[in-house]
C-alpha positions as CSV (number, residue, x, y, z in Angstrom):
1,X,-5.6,-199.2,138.2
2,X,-7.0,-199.8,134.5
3,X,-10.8,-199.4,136.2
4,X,-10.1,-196.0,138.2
5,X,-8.5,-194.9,135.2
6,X,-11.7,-195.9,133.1
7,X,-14.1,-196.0,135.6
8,X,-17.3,-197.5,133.6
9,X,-16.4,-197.2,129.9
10,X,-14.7,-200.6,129.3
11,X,-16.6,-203.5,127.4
12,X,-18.3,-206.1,129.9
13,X,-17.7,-209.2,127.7
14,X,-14.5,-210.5,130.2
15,X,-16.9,-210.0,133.0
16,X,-16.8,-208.2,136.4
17,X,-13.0,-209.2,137.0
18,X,-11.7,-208.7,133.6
19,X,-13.5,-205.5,132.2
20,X,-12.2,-204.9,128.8
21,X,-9.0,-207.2,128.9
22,X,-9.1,-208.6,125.2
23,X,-5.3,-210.9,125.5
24,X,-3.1,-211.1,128.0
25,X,0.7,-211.4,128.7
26,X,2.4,-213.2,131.4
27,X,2.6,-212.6,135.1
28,X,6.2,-210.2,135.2
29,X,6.2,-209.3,131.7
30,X,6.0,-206.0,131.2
31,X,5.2,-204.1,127.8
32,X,2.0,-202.9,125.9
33,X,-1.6,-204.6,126.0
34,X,-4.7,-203.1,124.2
35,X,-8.2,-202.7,126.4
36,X,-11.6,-202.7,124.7
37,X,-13.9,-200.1,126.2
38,X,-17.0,-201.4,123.9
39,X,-18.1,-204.3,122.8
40,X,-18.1,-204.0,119.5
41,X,-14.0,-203.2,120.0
42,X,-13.7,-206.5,122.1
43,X,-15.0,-208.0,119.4
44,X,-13.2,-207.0,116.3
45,X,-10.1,-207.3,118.1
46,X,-10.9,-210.5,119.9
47,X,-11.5,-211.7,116.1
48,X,-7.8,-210.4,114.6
49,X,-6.1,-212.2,117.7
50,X,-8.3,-215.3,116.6
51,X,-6.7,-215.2,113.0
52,X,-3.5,-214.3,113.9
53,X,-3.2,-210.8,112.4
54,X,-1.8,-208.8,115.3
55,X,1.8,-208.0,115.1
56,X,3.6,-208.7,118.3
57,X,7.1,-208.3,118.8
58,X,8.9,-208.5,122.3
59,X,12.3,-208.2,123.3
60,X,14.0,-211.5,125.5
61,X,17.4,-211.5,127.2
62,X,18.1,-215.6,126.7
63,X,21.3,-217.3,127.7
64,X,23.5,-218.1,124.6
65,X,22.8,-216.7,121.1
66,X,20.3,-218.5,118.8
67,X,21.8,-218.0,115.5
68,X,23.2,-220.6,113.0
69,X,26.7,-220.2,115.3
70,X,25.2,-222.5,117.6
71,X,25.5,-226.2,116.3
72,X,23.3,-227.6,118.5
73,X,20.5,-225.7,117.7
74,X,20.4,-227.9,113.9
75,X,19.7,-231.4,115.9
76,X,16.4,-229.5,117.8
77,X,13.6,-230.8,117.0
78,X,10.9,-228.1,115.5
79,X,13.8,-225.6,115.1
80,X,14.5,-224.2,111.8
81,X,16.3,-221.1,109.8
82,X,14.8,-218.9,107.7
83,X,16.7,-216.3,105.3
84,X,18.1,-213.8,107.1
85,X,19.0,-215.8,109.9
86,X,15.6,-215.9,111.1
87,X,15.1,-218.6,114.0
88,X,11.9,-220.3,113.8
89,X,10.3,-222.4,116.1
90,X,7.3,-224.6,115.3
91,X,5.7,-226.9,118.1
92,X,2.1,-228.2,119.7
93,X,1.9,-226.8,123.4
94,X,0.0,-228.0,125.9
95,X,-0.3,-227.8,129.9
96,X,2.2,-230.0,131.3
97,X,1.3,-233.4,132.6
98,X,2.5,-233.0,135.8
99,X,2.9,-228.9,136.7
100,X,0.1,-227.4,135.9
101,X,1.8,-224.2,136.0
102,X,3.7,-224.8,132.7
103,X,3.3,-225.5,129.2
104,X,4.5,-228.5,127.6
105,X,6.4,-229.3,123.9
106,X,4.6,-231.4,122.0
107,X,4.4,-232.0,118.9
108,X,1.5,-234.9,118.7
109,X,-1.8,-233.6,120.0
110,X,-1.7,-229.6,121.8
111,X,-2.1,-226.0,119.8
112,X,-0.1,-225.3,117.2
113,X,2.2,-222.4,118.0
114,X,4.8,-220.8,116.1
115,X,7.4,-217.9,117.4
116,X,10.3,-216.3,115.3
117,X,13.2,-214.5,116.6
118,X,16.4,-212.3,115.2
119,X,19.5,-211.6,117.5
120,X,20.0,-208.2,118.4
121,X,22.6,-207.8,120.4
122,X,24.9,-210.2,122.2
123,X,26.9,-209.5,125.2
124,X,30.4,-211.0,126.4
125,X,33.7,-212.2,125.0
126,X,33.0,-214.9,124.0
127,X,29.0,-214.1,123.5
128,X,27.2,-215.6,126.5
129,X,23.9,-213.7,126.2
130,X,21.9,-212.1,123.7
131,X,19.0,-209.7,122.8
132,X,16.1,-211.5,120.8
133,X,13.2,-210.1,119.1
134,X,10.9,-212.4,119.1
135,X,7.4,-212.0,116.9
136,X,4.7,-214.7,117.5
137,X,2.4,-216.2,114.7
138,X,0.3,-217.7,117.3
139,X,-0.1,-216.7,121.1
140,X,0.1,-219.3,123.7
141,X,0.2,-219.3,127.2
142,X,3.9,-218.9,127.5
143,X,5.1,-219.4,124.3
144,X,8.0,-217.5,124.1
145,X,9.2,-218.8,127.3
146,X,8.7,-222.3,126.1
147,X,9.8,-222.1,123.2
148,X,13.2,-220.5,123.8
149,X,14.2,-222.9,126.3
150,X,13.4,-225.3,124.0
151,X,15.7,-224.0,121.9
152,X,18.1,-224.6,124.7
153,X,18.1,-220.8,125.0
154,X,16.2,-219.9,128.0
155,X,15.3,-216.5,129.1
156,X,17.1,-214.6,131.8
157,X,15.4,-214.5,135.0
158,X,12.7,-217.0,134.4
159,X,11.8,-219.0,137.1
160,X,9.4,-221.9,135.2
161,X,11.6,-222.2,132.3
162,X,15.4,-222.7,133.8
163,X,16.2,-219.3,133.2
164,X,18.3,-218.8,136.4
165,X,21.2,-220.9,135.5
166,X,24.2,-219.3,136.5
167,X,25.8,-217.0,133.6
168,X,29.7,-217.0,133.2
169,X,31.6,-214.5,135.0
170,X,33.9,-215.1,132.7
171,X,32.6,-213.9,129.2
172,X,30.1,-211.5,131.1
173,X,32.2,-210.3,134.1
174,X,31.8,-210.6,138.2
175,X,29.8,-207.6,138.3
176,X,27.6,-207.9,134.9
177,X,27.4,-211.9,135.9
178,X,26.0,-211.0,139.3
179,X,23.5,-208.2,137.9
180,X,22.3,-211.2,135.6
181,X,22.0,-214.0,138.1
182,X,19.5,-211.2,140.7
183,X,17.3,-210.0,137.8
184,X,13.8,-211.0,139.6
185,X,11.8,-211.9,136.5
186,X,11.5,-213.5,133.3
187,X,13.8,-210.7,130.9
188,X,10.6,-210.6,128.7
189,X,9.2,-207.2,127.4
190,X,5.8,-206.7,125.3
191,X,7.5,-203.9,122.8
192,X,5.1,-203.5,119.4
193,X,1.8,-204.1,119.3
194,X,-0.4,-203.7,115.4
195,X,-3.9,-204.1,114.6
196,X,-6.6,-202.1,112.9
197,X,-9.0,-200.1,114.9
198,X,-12.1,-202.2,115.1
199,X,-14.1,-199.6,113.9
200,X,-12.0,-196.9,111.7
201,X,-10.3,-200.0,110.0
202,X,-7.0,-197.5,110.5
203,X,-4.0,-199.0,111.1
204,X,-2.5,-199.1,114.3
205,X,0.8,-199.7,115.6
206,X,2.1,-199.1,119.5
207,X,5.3,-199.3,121.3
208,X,6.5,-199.4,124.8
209,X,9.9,-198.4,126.1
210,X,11.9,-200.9,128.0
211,X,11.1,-201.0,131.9
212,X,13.6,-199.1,133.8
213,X,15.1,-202.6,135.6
214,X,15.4,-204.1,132.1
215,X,17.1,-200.9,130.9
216,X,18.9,-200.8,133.8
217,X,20.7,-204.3,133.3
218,X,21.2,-204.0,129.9
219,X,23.0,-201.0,130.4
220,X,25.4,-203.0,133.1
221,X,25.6,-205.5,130.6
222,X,27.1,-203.0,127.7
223,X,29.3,-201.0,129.8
């Protein structure tokens, strides 16, 4: 879709099969990316992803509320609180010694990756989800996803991480509980995305609404 939108003005520096593509989310997450279509783009953005200067901020629908209400989050290691309420998460990553196809906690050895997130909105009586934006210091494969279920507050939906545990019916309701439990995907969403133009130097800040089935299930969720 992005070439025959494009056709041939996209910078060549990912090659034939990524033309352009400067970062990436993950496979089902849906929200805003930004495409280079020179090289000199690719490059100055490549270089403010490189030193951490992008502002990224998605919005997760975890299981539990990660605020200083939950005990158990003070005996996690790597888990902090800054003011505000701020939840901050500081770990190594690395591929996982055994499943390739996930990233690992570490915290000898691996990338250094920090993720902060604010609760925006819980749902149930008592709460038994909640609405996270989450902001990343770093970018790692997965690191949201990782890093919330290391907080013991895994994402909806997410099929690597143990998001699909079964929410309570109870707090949420039969119907809301059900609409949770068949959500198909991680309940991750790419909202903001900042940098400066590579070449104006403006400053540049972008925003995608909310996919329609995440929408959809947060409005089930608040009715």
């Amino acid at each position: 879709a992005l070439i025959a939108h494009c056709g041939d003005s996209l910078s060549g520096i990912g090659g034939v099969k990524r033309p352009g593509i400067v970062h990436r989310i993950d496979k089902d997450t849906s929200g805003v990316l930004v495409v280079a279509k020179s090289d000199r783009a690719h490059h100055g953005l490549a270089r403010q992803f490189e030193k951490h200067t992008v502002e990224r901020h998605y919005l997760a629908l975890v299981h539990g509320v990660p605020d200083r209400s939950d005990p158990r989050l003070g005996g996690v290691k790597g888990v902090s609180f800054e003011p505000g309420g701020i939840l901050k998460i500081t770990t190594q990553l690395a591929r996982h010694k055994t499943d390739r196809q996930r990233q690992a906690v570490l915290f000898h050895g691996g990338r250094h990756a920090v993720t902060r997130a604010r609760v925006v909105e819980t749902f149930g009586a008592p709460p038994a989800l909640a609405l996270v934006d989450c902001w990343l210091e770093t970018g790692r494969t997965h690191q949201i996803r990782v890093h919330m279920a290391h907080s013991g507050h895994g994402l909806v939906g997410d099929p690597t991480y143990g998001g699909r545990r079964k929410p309570s019916a109870t707090a949420l309701g039969p119907e809301a509980a059900a609409a949770v439990a068949a959500f198909p995907r991680q309940a991750l969403h790419a909202a903001t995305l900042g940098f400066v133009h590579p070449v104006s130097g403006e400053d540049l800040r972008f925003t995608a609404d909310l996919p329609e089935d995440f929408a959809g299930l947060l409005a089930r969720l608040r009715s």
